[in-house]
C-alpha positions as CSV (number, residue, x, y, z in Angstrom):
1,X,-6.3,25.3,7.0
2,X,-3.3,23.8,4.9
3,X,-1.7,20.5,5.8
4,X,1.0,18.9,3.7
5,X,0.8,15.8,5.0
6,X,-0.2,12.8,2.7
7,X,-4.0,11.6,3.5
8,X,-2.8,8.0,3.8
9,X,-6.4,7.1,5.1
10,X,-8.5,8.7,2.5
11,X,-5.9,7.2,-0.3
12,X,-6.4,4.1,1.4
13,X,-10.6,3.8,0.7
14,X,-9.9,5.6,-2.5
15,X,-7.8,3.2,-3.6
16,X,-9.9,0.4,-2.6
17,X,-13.0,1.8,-3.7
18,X,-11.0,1.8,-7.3
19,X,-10.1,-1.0,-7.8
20,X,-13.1,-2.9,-7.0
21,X,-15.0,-0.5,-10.0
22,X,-12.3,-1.6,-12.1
23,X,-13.0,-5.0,-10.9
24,X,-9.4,-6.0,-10.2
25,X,-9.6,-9.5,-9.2
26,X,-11.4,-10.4,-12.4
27,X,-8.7,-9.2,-15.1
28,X,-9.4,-11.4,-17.8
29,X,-7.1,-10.2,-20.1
30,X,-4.3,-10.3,-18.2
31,X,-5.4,-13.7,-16.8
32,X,-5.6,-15.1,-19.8
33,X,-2.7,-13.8,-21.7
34,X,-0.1,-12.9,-19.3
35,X,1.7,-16.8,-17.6
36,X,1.1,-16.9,-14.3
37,X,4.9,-17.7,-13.3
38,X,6.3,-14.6,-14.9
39,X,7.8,-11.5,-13.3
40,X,8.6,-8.4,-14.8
41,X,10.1,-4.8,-14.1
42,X,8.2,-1.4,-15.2
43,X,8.7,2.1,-14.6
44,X,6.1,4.8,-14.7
45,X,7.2,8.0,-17.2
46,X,6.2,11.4,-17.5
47,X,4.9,12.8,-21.1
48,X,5.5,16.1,-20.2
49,X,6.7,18.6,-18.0
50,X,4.6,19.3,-14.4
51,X,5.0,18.7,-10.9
52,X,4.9,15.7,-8.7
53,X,1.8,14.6,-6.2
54,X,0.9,11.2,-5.2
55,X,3.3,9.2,-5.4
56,X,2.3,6.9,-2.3
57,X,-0.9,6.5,-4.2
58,X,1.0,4.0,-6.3
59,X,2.1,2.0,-3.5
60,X,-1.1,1.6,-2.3
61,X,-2.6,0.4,-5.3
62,X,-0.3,-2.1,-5.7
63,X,-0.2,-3.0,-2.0
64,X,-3.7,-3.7,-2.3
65,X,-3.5,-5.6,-6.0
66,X,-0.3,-7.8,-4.7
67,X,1.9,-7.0,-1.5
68,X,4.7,-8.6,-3.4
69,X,5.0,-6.2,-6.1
70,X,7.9,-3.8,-5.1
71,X,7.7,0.3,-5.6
72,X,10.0,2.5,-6.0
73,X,9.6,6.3,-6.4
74,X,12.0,8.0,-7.8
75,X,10.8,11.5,-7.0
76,X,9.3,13.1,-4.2
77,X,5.9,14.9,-4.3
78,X,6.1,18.3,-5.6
79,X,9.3,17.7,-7.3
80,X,9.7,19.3,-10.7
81,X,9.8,17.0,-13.7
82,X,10.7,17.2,-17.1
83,X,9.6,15.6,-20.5
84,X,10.5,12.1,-20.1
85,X,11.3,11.1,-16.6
86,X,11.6,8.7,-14.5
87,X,8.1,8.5,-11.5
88,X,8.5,5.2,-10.0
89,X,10.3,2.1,-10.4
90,X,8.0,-1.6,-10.2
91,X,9.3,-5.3,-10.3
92,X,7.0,-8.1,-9.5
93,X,3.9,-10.3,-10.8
94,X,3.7,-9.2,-14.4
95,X,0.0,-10.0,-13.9
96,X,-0.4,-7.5,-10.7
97,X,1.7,-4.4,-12.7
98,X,-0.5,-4.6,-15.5
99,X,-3.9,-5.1,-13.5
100,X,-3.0,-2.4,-11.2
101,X,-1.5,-0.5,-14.2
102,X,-4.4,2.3,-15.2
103,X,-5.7,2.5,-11.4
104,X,-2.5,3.8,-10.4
105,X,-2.3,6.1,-13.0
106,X,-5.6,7.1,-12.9
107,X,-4.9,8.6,-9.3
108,X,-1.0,9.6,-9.9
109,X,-2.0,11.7,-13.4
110,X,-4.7,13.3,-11.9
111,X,-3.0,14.4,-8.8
112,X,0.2,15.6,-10.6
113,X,-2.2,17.4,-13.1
114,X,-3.6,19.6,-10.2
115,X,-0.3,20.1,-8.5
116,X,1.0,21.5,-11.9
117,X,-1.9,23.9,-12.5
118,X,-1.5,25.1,-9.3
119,X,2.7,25.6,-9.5
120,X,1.6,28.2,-12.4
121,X,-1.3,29.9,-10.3
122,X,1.7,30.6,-7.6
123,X,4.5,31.5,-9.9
124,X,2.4,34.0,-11.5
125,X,1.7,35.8,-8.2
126,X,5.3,35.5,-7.1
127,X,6.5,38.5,-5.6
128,X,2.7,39.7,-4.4
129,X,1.5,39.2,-1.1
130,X,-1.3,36.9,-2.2
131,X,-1.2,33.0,-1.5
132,X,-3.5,30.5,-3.8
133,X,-6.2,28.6,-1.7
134,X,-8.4,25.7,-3.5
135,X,-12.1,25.1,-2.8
136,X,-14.9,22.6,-2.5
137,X,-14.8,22.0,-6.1
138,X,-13.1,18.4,-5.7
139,X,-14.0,15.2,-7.1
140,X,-16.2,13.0,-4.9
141,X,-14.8,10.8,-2.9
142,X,-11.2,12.0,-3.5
143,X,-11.3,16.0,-1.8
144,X,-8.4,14.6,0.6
145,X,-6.1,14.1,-2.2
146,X,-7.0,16.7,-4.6
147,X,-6.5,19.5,-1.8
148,X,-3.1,17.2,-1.0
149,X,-2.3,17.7,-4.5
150,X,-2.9,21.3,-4.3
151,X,-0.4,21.7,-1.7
152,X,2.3,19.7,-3.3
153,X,1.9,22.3,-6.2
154,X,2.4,25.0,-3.3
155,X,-0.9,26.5,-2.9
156,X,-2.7,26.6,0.1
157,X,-6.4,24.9,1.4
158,X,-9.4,26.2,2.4
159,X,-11.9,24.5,4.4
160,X,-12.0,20.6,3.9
161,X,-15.4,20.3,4.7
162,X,-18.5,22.1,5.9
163,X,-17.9,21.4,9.3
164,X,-14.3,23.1,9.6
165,X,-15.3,26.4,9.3
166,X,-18.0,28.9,9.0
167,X,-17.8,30.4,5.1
168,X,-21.5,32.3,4.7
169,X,-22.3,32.1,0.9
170,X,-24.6,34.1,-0.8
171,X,-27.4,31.9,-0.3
172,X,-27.0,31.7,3.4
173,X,-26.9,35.9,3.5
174,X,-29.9,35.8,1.6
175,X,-32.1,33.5,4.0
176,X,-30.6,35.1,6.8
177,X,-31.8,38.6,5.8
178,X,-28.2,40.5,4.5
179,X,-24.3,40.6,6.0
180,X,-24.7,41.8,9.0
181,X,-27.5,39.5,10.0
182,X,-25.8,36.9,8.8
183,X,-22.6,37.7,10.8
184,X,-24.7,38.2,14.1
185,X,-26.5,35.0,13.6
186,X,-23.1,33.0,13.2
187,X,-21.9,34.9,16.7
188,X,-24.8,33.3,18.6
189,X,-24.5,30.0,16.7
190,X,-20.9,30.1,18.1
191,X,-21.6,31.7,21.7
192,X,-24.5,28.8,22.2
193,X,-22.7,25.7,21.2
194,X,-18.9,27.2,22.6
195,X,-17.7,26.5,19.1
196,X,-15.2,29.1,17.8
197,X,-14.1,28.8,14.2
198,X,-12.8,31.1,11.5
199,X,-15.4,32.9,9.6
200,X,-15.3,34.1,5.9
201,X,-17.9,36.2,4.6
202,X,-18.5,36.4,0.8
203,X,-19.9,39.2,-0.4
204,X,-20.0,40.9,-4.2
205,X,-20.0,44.2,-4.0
206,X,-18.5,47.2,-2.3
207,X,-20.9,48.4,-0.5
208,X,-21.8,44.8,0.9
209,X,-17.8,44.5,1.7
210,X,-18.2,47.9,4.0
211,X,-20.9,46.0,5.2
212,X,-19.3,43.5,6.5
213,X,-15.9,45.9,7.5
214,X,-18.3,47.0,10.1
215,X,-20.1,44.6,11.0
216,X,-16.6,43.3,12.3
217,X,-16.2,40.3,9.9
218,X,-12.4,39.3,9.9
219,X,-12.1,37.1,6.3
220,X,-14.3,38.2,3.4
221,X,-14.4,37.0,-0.3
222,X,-14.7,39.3,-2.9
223,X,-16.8,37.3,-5.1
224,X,-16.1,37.7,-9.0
225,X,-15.3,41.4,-8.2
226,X,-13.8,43.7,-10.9
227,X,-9.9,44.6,-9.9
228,X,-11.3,48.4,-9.5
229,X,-13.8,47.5,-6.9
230,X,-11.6,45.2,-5.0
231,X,-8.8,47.7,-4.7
232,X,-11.4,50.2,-2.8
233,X,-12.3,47.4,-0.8
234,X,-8.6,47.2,-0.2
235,X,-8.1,50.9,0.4
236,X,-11.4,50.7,3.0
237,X,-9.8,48.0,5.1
238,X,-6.6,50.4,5.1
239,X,-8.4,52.6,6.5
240,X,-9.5,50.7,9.3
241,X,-7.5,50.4,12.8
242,X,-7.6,46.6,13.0
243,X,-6.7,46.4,9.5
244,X,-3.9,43.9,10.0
245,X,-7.0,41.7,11.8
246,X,-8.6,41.3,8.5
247,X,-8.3,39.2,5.8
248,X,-9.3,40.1,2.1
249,X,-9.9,37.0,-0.4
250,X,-10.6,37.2,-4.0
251,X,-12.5,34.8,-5.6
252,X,-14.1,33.6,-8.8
253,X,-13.4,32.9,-12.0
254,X,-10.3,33.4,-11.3
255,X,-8.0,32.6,-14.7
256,X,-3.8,32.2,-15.2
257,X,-4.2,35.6,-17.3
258,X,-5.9,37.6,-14.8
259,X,-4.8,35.8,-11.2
260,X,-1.8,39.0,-11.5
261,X,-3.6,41.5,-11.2
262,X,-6.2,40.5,-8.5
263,X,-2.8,40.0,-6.7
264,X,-1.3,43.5,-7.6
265,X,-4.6,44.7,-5.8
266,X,-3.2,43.8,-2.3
267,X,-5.9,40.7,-1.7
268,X,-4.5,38.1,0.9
269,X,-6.0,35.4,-0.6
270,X,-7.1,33.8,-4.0
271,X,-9.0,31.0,-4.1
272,X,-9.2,29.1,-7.3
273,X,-11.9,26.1,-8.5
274,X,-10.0,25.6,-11.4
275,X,-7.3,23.9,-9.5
276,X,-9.3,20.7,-8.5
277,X,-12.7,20.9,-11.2
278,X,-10.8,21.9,-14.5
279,X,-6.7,20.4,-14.1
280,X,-6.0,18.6,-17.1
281,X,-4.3,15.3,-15.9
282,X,-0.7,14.9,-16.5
283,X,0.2,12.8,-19.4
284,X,2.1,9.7,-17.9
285,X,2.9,5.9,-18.8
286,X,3.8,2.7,-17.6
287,X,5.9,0.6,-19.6
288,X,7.0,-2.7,-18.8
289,X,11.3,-2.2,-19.4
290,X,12.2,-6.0,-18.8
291,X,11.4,-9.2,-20.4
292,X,9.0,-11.6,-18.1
293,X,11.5,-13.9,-16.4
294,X,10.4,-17.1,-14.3
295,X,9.3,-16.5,-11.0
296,X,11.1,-17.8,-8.0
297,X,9.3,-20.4,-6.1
C-alpha cells in the first residue's frame, strides 16, 4: 500500500486551498510596510533535531504566491537534521517571502513533525520483524501528504482511502452478524462485482482471532490486545500450514514505550494513529538573511 512518491497533485489543491484561507492576495501588512521594488534572500531553519518531509511543499506555495520567487532545498526529504540547519534557500519579492512565509511552514513543520515521530516508532522496532503502518487518522484535506510524510520517516501506509481495500472494523462485524459472516459476506461482495482486494480483519480477542484463522482471513488486527494474548495469537498462526500466507497486525494505542514489545511478539505489522493525529510539528523558521536591495526592472 506504501508509495514514496511525492503527491504533487494533492500538495497542489492543498496548497491552494491555503493560501486562499490565509487570504494571500490581500496581505495588508506586508503591503503596506514592505516597498514594493525590494527583493530579499531568506532561508528556512530548523529549531531542532527531526527528519525531513515536504520539501516541494515549499515550492509550491511560493509558485503559487509569485513564480519569480526562487527555491532552493538544501535537503532531501527524509534526511536527518540537526539543531540549527539549513531547509531551503529563497530570493525574490520580499513581499511574496513574507506573504507566503507561515503557509509554507505551516505544511513543511507539520509534515517534518510526522516524519520524525515516525523515524522513532521504526528505530525502536529495529532489529524485529515488524514494519510501522499509519492509518486514517489524517487531517482533512491533507491524508496524501501526511501518509507521504509517514513514509519519508520510513514507515509504511495502509489503505489511503475506503475504496483501496477491504479493512472490516468492529462495527461492520457487528451488523454483519460476527467474523466469519463478515468474511463470507466480503467474498461475495468480491465474487459479484470481480473486484479482488486485500482484506484485513480486526478483531479483539483470541478467540475472535481463531475465528478468523479459520475462517481463512489472510490480514488481521489485533485490536488494543495485551502482548500475552497477541503472542497466542502468534503461536496459533504457527501452527497453521499456510502460516506464511497470513499476516498478523497489531494495533491500538500503540505508544513509543510499548511499540517494542508488541514487536518482540512476532506481529508483521503495527499500525499507529499517533503518527498523523498526535505529531507535534517541528519547530522551524524563516528568516530573511539579506538586506532588501532594489529590484531589477
Amino acid at each position: 500500500m506504501t508509495t514514496t512518491e511525492f503527491p504533487s497533485a494533492a500538495a497542489r489543491a492543498a496548497a491552494a486551498a491555503a493560501l486562499a484561507e490565509d487570504a494571500s492576495g490581500k496581505d495588508i501588512t506586508t503591503v503596506w510596510s514592505v516597498p514594493e521594488e525590494l527583493v530579499a534572500t531568506a532561508e528556512i531553519r530548523t529549531r531542532q533535531s527531526g527528519i525531513a518531509a515536504g520539501l516541494p511543499v515549499v515550492a509550491e506555495v511560493f509558485a503559487q504566491v509569485d513564480p519569480e520567487v526562487k527555491v532552493e532545498p538544501a535537503v532531501a526529504d527524509g534526511a536527518r537534521l540537526a539543531d540549527g540547519q539549513v531547509l531551503v534557500h529563497l530570493s525574490g519579492s520580499a513581499r511574496s517571502l513574507i506573504t507566503g512565509e507561515r503557509t509554507a511552514l505551516n505544511f513543511l513543520q507539520r509534515m517534518c513533525g510526522i516524519a520524525t515521530l515516525t523515524d522513532r516508532y521504526v528505530q525502536a522496532v529495529a532489529g524485529t520483524r515488524a514494519r510501522i503502518l499509519d492509518t486514517r487518522k489524517t487531517a482533512p484535506g491533507l491524508r496524501a501528504l501526511d501518509k507521504y510524510a509517514v513514509t519519508a520517516g520510513g514507515g509504511h501506509n495502509h489503505r489511503l482511502d475506503l475504496a483501496a481495500m477491504v479493512l472490516l472494523k468492529e462495527n461492520h462485524i457487528a451488523a454483519a452478524g460476527g467474523v466469519t459472516a463478515a468474511i463470507e459476506a466480503v467474498r461475495r461482495g468480491m465474487a459479484r462485482t470481480g473486484q479482488t482486494v486485500e482484506s484485513d480483519v480486526e478483531v479483539q480477542t483470541v478467540t475472535q482471532a481463531a475465528e478468523a484463522l479459520d475462517a481463512g482471513a489472510r490480514w488481521i488486527m489485533l485490536d488494543n490486545m495485551p502482548v500475552a494474548d497477541i503472542e497466542q495469537v502468534v503461536k496459533f498462526r504457527a501452527d497453521r500450514a499456510d502460516a506464511s500466507r497470513i499476516l498478523l497486525e497489531a494495533s491500538g494505542t500503540i505508544r513509543l514505550d510499548t511499540v517494542l514489545a508488541i514487536a518482540g511478539t512476532g506481529v508483521d505489522l503495527i499500525s499507529v494513529g499517533a503518527l498523523t493525529h498526535s505529531a507535534p510539528a517541528l519547530d522551524l523558521t524563516m528568516l530573511l538573511t539579506t538586506g532588501p536591495v532594489p529590484c531589477p526592472r
